[in-house]
N, C-alpha and C positions, 0 to 999 in steps of 0.2 A: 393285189399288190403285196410282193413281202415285205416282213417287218424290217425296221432298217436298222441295226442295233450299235448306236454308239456310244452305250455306257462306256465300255472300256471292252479293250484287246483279250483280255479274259473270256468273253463270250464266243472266241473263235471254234471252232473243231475241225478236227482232221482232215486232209486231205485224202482223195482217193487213195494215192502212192500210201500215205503213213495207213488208213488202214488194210492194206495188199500186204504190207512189211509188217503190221499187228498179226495179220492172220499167217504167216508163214514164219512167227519170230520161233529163233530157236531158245528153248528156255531151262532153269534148270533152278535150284534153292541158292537164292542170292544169300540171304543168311550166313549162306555156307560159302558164301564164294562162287559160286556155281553154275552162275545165269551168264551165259556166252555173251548174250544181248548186252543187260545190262555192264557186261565188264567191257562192253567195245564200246559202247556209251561211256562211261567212266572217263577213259583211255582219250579219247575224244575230245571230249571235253577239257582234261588238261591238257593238252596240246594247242588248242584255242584259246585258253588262257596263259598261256606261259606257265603254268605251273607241272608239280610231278606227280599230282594225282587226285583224284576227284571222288565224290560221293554222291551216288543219285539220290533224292530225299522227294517225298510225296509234294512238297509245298516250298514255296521261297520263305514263310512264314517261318515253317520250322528250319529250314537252312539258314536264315541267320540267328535263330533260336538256341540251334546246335551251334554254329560259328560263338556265339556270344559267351554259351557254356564253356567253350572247351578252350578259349581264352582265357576266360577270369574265372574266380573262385566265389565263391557264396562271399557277398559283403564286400568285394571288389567292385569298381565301377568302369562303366563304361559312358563317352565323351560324345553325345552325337548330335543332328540337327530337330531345333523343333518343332520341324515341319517333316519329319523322316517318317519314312511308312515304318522303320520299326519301332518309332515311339511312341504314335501316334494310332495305326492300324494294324496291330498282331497281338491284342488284348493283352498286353503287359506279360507277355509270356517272359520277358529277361528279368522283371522284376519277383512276377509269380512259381511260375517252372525251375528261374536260376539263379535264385537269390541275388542277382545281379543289381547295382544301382546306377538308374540311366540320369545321367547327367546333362539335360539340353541344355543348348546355347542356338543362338538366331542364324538360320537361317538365309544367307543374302537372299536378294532378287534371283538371283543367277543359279542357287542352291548351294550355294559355296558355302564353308563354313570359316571365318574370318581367322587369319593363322595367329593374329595377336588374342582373341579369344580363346581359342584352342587352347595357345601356349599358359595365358590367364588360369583356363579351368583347371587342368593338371594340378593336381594336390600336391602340397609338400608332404615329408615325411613327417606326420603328429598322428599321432593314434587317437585324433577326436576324429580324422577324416579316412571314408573308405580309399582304396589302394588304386590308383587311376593304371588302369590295365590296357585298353583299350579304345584307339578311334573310329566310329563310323562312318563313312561318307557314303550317301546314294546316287548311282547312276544308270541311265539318266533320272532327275531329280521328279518325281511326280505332280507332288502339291507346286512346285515353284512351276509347273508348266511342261513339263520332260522336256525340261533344258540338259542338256547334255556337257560334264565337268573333265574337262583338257587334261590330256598326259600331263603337262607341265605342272598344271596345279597338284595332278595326285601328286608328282612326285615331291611336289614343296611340302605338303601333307605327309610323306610318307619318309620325309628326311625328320621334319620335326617327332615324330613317334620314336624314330630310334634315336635320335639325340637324347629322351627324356626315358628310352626303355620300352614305350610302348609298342602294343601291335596296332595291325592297318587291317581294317577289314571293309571290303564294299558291298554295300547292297544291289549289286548288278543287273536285278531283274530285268531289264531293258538296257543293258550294257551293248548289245549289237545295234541297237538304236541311235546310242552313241558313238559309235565305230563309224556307221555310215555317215552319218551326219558330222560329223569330225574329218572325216578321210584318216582315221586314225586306228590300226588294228587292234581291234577288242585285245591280244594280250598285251598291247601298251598303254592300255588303260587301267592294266591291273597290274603294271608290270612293279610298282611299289608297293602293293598291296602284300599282306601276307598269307588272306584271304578273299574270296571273291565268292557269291552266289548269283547266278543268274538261271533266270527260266526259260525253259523248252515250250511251256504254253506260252498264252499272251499271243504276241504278236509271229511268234513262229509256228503257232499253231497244234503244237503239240497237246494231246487232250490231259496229260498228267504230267508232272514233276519238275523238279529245282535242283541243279549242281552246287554245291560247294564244289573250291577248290586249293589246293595248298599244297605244302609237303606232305611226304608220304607219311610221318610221324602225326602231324599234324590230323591230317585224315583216319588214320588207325585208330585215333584217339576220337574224332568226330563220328566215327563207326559205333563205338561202343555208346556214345553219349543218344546218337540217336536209334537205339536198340532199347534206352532207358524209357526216350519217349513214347516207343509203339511206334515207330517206323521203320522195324526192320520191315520189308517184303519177301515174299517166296518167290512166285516165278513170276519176277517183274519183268522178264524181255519184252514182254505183251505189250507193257506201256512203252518200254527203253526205246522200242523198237523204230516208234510214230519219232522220238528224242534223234534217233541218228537222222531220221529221213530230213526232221527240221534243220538240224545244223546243216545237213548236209548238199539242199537247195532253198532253204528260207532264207537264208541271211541275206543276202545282196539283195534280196525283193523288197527288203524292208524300202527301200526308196521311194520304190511307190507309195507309200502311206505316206511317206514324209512329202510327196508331192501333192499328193490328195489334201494334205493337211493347210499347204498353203490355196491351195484350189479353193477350200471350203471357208479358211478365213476373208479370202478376198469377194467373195459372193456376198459373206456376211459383215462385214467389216463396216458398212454404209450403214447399216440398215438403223432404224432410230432406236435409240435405246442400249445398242450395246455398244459395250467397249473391249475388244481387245485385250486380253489382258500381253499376249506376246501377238506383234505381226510383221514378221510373218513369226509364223509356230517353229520353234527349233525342230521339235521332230514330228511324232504322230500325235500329238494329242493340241488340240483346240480349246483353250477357257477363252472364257469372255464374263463381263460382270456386266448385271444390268443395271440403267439408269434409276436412280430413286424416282426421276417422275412418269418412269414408264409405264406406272401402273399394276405392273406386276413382281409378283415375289418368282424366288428360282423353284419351287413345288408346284405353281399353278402353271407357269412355263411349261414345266415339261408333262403335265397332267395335257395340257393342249397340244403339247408334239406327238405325244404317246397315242391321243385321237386321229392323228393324223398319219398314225404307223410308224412313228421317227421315237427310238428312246435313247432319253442323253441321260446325265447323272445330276445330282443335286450335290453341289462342294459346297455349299453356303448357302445362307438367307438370301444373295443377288447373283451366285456365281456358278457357271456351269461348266461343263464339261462334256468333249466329245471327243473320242480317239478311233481315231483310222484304224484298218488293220484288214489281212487278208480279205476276207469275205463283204469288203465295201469298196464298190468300184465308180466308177467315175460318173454314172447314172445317179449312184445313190447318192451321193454328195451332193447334186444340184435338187434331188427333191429333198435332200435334209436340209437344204438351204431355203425353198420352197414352204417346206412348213416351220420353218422358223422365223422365216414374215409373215406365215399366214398367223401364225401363234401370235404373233406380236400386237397385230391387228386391235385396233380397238371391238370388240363385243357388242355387236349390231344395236343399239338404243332404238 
């Protein structure tokens, strides 16, 4: 039986097509400008987002790494959720790497961040306090469940920044997850934004890389910032390449996961001991928290799914995590639901 992997959409790889289009990519010194692939990826990619020009980047880690840099100055801050992957999981790179100070406020249920807190955090002019440059929002929202955040609200978000000066940046890593699941086209989800990063792996399956997207000024300048980090590439058409095929028939399939995700909650949803943390799942990914008298922690949990060929993730001491995504079809879901009662099981006495 194969392994059934639903840590997260990350574990995904290529499809046939993306490596046929790896092996025929034409390439050339991105560096330089000069990688055909990578500049029709680029090109691509802002067109998808509304914007006028885009930067390929090895990681979403360092795309909004670099976004964050090339916003604000050393000792400038930036206003985000504290439940956001980039406060949370990209090792303090805006504090360490960009001198940057990240300024969390709470996170709703929903991933929202509350526009009377927002407005709150914003510093006045005193030169006891750094220079509030920048807001972050994530979409769709990870830790809060990959709930996915409404045009409307970006744009109530994205009117307050420039009322007060600032910029809008999103963490889009799964921003087409949002698109589906909204019926809302990914560039109007970023259409307030003044920047966006989203990834080509994950759930499109792409085996490397992350888009920023912006102005062309904006980008020029995200160019040089990520040349500082060690992300320039040479002849990255090779990856770019797997990057076009994704956009270019992944997106709309994302449904399927998001259908899979309600499949899998509802198998699981009875079973004793867990809870739901969203049911149905906004998009592709499934928490659930277990009961305190279930007997079990969420490490011995998945230490028995993993026996069983099923691996989820550990988010907490009771909270788990399981996300859809290409390579999990409608078979695997009912044996990941299979050995998640069988896991639950009391321990033969």
């Amino acid at each position: 039986m194969k392994p059934i992997d639903l840590r997260s959409d990350t574990v995904t790889v290529p499809t046939p097509a993306m490596r046929e289009a790896m092996a025929r990519a034409a390439v050339g010194d991105d560096v330089f400008g000069e990688d055909p692939t990578v500049n029709e990826l680029e090109e691509l990619s802002a067109r998808y987002m509304g914007k006028e020009a885009a930067l390929f980047l090895p990681s979403g880690t360092m795309g909004n790494l670099v976004a964050v840099m090339a916003h604000c100055g050393r000792g400038d801050e930036v206003i985000l959720g504290d439940q956001s992957h980039t406060f949370l999981s990209e090792a303090g790179g805006v504090a360490a790497l960009g001198g940057v100070h990240p300024r969390p406020i709470p996170n709703g249920r929903d991933g929202t961040l509350s526009l009377a807190e927002l407005e709150s955090a914003i510093r006045p002019d005193d030169p006891h306090y750094p220079i509030s440059r920048l807001i972050c929002l994530e979409n769709t929202h990870n830790l809060c469940g990959g709930v996915a955040l409404a045009a409307a609200y970006v744009d109530r978000v994205g009117a307050l920044a420039r009322r007060f000066g600032l910029a809008l940046h999103i963490d889009g890593a799964r921003i087409f997850h949002a698109s589906i699941a909204l019926g809302e086209p990914a560039a109007s989800l970023a259409e307030a934004a003044d920047t966006v990063t989203f990834c080509i792996s994950k759930g499109l399956c792409a085996p490397v890389g992350s888009i920023l997207c912006g102005t062309r000024d904006f980008v020029a300048h995200a160019r040089r910032i990520r040349k500082q980090l060690g992300g320039g590439m040479r002849q990255a058409g090779v990856i770019a390449a797997a990057g076009i095929v994704a956009l270019n028939t992944m997106v709309d399939r994302l449904a399927e996961d998001h259908r899979r995700a309600v499949t899998l909650a509802d198998l699981i949803g009875e079973l004793p001991g867990v809870a739901l943390d969203w049911n149905p799942p906004p998009t592709n990914m499934v928490y659930f928290h277990l009961a305190p008298d279930s007997g079990l922690d969420a490490e011995e949990l998945t230490n028995r799914m993993q026996a069983r060929g099923v691996r989820v993730l550990v988010e907490g001491p009771r909270r788990v995590r399981m996300v859809l995504h290409y390579w999990i079809g409608d078979e695997d879901v009912v044996q990941a639901a299979d050995a998640l009662a069988q896991s639950l099981a009391p321990a033969p006495g």
